[in-house]
Backbone bond lengths (Angstrom), bond angles and torsions (degrees), N, CA, C in turn:
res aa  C-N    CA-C-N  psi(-1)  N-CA   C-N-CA  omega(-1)  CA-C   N-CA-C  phi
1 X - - - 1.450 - - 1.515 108.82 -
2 X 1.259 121.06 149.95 1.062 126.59 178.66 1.673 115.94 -41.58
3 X 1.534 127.99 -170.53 1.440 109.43 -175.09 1.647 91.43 -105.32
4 X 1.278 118.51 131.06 2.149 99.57 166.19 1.007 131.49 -31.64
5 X 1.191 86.36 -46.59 1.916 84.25 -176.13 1.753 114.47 -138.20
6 X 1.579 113.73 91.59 1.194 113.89 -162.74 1.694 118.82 -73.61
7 X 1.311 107.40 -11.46 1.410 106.82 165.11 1.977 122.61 -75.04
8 X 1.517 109.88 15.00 1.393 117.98 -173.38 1.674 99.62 -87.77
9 X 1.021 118.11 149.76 1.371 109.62 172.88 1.734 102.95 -146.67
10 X 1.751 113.52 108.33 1.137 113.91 -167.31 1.309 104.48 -127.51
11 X 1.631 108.45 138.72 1.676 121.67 166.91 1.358 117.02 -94.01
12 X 1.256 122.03 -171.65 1.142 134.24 166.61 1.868 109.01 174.32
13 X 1.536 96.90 98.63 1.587 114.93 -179.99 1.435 110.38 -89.57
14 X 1.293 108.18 107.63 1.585 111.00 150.60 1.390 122.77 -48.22
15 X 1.587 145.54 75.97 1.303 119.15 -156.05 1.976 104.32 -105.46
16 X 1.060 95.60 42.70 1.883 91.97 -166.61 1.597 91.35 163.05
17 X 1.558 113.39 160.87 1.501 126.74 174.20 1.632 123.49 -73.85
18 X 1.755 102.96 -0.71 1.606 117.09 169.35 1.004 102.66 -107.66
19 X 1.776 115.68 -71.28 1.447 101.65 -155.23 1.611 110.85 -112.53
20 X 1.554 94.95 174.55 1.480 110.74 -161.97 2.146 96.90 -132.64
21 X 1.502 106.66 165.43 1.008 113.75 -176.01 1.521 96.78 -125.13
22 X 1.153 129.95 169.63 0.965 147.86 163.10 1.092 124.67 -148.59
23 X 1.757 136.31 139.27 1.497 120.35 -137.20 1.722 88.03 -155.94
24 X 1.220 144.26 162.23 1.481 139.74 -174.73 1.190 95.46 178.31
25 X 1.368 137.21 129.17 1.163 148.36 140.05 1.893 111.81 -140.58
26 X 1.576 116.09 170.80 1.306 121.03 -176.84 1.565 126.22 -120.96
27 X 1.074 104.11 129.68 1.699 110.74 -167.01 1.763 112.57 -34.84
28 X 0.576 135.38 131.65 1.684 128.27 -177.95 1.048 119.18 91.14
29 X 1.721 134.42 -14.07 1.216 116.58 -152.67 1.544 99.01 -155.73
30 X 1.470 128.61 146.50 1.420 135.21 -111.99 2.004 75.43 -104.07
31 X 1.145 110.11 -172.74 1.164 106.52 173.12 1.464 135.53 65.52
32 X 1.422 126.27 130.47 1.442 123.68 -171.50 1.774 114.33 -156.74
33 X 0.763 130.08 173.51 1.592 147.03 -148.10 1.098 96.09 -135.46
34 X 1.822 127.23 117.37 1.183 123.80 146.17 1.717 118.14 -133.85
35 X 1.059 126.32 -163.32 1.671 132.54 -170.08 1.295 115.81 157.10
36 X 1.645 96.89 141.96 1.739 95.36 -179.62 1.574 97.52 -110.25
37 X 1.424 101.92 136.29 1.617 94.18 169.19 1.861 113.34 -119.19
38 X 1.379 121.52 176.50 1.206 107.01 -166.06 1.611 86.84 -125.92
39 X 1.751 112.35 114.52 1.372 119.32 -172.70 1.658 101.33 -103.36
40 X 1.452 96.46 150.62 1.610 112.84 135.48 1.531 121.77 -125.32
41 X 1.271 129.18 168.68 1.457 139.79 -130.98 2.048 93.99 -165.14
42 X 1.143 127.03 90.70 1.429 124.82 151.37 1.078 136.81 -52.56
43 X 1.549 99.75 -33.79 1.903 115.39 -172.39 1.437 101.77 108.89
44 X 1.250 133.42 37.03 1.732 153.24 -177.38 1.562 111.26 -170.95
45 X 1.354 100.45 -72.28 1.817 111.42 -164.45 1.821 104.31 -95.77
46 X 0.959 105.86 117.73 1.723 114.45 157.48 1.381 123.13 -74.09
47 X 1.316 127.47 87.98 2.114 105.71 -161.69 1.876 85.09 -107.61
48 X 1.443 88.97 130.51 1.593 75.30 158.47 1.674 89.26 -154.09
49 X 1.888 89.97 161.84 1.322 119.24 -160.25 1.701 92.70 -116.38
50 X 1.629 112.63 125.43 1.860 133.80 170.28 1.511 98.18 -58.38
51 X 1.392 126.79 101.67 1.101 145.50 166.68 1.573 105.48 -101.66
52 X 1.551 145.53 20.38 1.026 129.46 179.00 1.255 107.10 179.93
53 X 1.510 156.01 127.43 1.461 117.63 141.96 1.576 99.97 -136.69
54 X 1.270 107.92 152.61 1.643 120.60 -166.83 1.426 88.10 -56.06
55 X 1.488 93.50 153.59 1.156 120.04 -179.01 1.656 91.68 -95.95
56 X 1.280 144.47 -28.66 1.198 110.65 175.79 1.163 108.21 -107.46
57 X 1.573 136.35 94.55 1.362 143.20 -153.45 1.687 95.79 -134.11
58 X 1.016 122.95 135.05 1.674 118.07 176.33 1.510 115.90 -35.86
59 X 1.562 126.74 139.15 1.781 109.29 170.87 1.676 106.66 -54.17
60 X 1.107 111.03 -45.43 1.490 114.72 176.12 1.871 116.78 -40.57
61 X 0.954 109.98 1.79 2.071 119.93 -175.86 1.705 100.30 -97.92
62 X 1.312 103.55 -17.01 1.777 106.79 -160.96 1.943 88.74 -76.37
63 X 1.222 110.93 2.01 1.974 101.41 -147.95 1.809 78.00 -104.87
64 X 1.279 119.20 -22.25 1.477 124.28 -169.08 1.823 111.71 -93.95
65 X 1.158 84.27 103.01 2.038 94.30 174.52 1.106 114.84 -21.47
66 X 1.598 106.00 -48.19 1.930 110.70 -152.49 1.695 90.28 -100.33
67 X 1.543 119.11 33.53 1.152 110.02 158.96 1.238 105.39 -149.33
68 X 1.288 123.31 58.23 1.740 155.39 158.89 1.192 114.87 -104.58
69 X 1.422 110.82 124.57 1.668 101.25 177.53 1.240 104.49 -102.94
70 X 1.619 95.54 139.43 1.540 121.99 -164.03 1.401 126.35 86.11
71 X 1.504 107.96 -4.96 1.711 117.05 156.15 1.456 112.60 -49.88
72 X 1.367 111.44 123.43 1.502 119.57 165.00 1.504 112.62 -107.19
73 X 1.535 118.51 130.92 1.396 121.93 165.12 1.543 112.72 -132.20
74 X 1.637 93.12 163.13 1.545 72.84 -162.66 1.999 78.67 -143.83
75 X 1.300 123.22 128.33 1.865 125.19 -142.94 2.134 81.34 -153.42
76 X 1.197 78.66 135.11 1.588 104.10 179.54 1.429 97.44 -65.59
77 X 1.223 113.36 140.00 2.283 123.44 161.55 0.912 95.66 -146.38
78 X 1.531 91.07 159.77 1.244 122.23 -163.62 1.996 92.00 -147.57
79 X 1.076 102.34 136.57 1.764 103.00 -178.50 2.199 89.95 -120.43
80 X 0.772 109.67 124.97 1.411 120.54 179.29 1.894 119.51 -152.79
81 X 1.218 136.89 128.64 1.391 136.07 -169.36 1.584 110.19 41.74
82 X 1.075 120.27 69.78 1.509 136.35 -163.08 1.694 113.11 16.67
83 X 1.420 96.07 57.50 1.528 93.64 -179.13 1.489 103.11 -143.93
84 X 1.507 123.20 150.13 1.263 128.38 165.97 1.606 134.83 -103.72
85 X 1.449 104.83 101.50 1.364 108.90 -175.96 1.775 118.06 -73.40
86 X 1.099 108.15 128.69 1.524 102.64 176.94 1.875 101.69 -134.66
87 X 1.469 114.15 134.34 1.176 119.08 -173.94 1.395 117.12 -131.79
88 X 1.800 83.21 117.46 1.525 105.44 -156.43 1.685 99.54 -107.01
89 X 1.623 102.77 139.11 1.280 108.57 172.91 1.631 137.21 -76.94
90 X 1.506 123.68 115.21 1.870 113.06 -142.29 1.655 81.10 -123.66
91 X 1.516 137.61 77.26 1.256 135.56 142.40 1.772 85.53 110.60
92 X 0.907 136.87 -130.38 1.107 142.65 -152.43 1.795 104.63 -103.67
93 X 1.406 114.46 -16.46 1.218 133.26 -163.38 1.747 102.23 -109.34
94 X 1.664 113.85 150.22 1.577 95.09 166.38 1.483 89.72 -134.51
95 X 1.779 90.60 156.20 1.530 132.38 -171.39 1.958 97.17 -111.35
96 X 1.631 67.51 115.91 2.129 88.72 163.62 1.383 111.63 -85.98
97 X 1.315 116.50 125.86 1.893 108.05 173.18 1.427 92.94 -110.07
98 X 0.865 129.60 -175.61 1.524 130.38 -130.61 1.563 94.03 171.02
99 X 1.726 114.24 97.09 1.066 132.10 -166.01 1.820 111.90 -100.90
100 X 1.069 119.55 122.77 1.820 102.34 176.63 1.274 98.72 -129.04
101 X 1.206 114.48 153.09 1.177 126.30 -172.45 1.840 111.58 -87.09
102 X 1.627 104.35 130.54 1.539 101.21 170.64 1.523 126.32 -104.02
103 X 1.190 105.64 155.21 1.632 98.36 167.41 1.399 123.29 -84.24
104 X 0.808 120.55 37.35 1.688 145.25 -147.39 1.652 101.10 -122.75
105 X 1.710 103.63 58.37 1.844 102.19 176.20 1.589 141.48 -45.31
106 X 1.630 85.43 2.84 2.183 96.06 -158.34 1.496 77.08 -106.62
107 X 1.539 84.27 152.57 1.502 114.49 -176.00 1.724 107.46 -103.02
108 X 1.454 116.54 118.92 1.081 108.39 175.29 1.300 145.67 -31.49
């Protein structure tokens, strides 16, 4: 299906064998969402624990779980055709995001 909201533009840097970043902001409009969390990975479950989030992050980031520090989640993957599926639950329904990797070394 198309993406919801195609003006979203989201990362997610592996920067080390724990932790990961996660980065979200929207085309046009001032402000963005980030957090470091500290993951592990079995080869099924992704759990990771909010070890960080910028202090200058939109007030609007406080409404988003995975930008709570000390939120733990823990979301099914799947790594398949160099891509990472993670399936997240959106109301009664769940949403696959569909991760590819860039050559794009700068950090948002």
């Amino acid at each position: 299906m198309p993406k919801p909201n195609p003006d979203l533009v989201m990362t997610l840097h592996f920067e080390s064998p724990q932790i990961n970043t996660l980065h979200y902001s929207r085309k046009h409009e001032s402000g963005f969402c980030e957090r470091k969390a500290q993951y592990e990975y079995d080869g099924k479950i992704l759990k990771q624990t909010v070890v960080w989030v910028n202090p200058e992050n939109s007030p609007s980031c406080s409404q988003d779980s995975d930008m709570l520090l000390g939120q733990v989640s823990t979301t099914p993957v799947r790594i398949s055709n160099e891509a990472l599926y993670m399936d997240l639950p959106l109301g009664e329904e769940e949403l696959t995001y569909v991760w590819t990797k860039s050559n794009n070394q700068e950090t948002p």
